[in-house]
N, C-alpha and C positions, 0 to 999 in steps of 0.2 A: 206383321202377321205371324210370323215364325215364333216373334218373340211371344207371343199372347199364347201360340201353341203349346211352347216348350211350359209357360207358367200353369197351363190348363194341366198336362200330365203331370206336373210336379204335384198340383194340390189332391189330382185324385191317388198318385199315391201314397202322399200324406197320408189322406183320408182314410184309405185300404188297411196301410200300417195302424192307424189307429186303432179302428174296427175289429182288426184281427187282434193287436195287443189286449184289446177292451172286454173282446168278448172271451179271451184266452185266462183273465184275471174273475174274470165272471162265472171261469167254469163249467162254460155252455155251450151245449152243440149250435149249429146256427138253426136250428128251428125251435131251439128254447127260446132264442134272444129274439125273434122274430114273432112267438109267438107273445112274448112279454111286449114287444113295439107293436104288435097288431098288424104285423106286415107279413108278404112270403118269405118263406126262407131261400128265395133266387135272388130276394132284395140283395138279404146278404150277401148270397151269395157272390154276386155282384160287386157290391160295393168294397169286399174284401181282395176284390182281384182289378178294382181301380178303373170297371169297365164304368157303372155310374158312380154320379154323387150324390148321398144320401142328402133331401132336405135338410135345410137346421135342425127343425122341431128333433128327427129322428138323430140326431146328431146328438143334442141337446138331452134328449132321454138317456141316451148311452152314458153320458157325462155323468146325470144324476146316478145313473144306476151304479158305477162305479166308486161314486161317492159315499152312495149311502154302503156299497157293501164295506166298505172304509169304515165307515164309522162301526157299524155292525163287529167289523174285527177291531175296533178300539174297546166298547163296550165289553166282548168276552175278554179281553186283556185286562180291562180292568177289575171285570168279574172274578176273574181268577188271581190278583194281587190279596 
């Protein structure tokens, strides 16, 4: 039981860390990123301090978003070679 505990808070602070890094390379107050996922900004809030766990799906969109601005910074890097 403990053990299942200690796994629980590990993955929501995973999670938190993510969220914060994700949305820190994103550039985005938490009610941009909140308003881009269609959710409040307490989700974030939230989910950045490890209190819940964000659904996949919302997981999942951060991952894209992150991705595409990746590419978006490949594309002006190569615009400007």
């Amino acid at each position: 039981m403990l053990h299942n505990t200690m796994a629980k808070i590990t993955k929501h602070k995973e999670t938190a860390k993510f969220i914060r890094g994700a949305r820190g390379q994103l550039r985005m107050t938490q009610q941009a990123l909140a308003d881009t996922l269609g959710i409040g900004r307490y989700n974030i809030a939230k989910y950045e301090i490890g209190m819940n766990t964000p659904p996949g799906d919302i997981v999942l969109k951060i991952i894209q978003l992150v991705e595409d601005r990746g590419r978006g910074a490949e594309k002006n890097l190569n615009v400007r070679l």
